[in-house]
Each structure stands twice: as structure tokens, then as C-alpha cells.
C-alpha positions in Angstrom: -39.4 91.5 -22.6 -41.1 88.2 -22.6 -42.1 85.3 -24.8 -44.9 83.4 -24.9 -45.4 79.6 -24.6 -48.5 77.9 -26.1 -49.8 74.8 -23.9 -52.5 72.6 -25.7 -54.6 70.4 -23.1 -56.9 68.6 -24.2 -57.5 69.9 -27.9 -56.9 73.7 -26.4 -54.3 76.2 -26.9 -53.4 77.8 -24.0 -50.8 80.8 -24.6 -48.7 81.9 -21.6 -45.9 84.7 -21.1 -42.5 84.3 -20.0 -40.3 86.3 -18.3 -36.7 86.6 -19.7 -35.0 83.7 -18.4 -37.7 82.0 -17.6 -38.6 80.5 -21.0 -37.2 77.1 -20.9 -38.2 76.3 -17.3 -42.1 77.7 -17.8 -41.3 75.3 -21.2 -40.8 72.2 -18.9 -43.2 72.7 -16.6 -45.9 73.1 -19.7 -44.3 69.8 -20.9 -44.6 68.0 -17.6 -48.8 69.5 -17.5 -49.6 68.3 -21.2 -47.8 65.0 -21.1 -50.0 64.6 -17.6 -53.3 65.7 -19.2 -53.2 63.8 -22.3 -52.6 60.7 -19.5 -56.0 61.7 -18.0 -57.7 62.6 -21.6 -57.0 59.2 -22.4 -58.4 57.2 -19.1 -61.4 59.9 -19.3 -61.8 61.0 -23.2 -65.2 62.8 -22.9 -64.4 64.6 -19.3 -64.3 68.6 -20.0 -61.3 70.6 -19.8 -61.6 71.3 -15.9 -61.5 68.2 -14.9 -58.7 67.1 -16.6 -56.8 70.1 -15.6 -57.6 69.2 -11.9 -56.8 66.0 -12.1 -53.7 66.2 -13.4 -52.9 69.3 -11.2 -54.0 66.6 -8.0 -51.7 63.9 -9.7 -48.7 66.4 -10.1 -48.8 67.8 -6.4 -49.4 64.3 -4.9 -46.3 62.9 -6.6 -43.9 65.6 -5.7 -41.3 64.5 -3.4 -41.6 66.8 -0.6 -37.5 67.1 0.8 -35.9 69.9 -0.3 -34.8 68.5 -3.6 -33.9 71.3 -6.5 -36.9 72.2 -8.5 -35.1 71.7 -11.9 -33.9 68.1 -11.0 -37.6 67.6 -9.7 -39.3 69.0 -12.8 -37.0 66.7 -15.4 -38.2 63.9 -13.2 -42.0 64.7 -13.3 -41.7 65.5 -17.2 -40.2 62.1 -17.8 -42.7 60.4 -14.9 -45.6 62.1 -17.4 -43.9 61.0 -20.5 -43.2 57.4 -19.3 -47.0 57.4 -18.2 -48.3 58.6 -21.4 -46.0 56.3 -23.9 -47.4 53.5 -21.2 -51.0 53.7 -21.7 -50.6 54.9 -25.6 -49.2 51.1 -25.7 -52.0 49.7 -23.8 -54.4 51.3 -25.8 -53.0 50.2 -28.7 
């Protein structure tokens, strides 16, 4: 059986099924994409939807450490890395 997630990037609702078991981590990752986009949505506000997905998809991948580290460690890091960045320019903007 599986659940699905709802992602919204910029002002879209994305729905996406999970696996059993796999809800919280597909959660995370969906976290770690939003908080990233809204970054970009900001810095861009009238580029279209693709753009802003690739972007943040180029952003994500670039900033992933490339050892071995364990994906869960590595996703909590990128979620907070997009928070952090998102809370920072929200402040800026302000």
C-alpha cells in the first residue's frame, strides 16, 4: 500500500506516492526540494516552473558531498542547508 505526499513548488501541488516505509524519507527529500525552490522563486519570482525545478535540481546535486556519507545524514543536512538558505534571504528581503 502506499501513501501519497503533496509537494507544492512554486504555487503548484505536486502529489507523489510512497511506498510503505518509504513515507518519511520521500517526505524529507520533498522538504529539502521546496525549501530549495522557494530559494530560487524568490531570486527569480516570474521564472516558470521548469526553471526553477532545474535550478534547484543543479543546486541540490552540486552541493552533495560526494564520499560515501549515509543518505539520511546527507538529506537532514541538505533540508537544513535549504531551510537555512530560505530563512536567509526571507530576512534579506525583508
Amino acid at each position: 500500500m502506499s501513501t501519497t505526499l503533496e509537494a507544492t513548488i512554486h504555487g503548484r501541488k505536486f502529489r507523489v506516492g510512497a511506498p510503505e516505509g518509504e513515507q518519511s524519507a520521500l517526505a524529507e527529500a520533498i522538504a529539502i526540494v521546496e525549501a530549495e525552490c522557494a530559494v530560487i522563486a524568490r531570486k527569480q519570482p516570474t521564472a516558470e516552473i521548469e526553471r526553477v525545478l532545474l535550478l534547484a535540481a543543479l543546486e541540490l546535486a552540486a552541493t552533495r558531498p560526494s564520499n560515501d556519507a549515509d543518505p539520511r545524514v546527507e538529506a537532514r543536512v541538505l533540508a537544513i542547508t535549504a531551510q537555512a538558505k530560505a530563512a536567509l534571504a526571507q530576512s534579506q528581503a525583508a
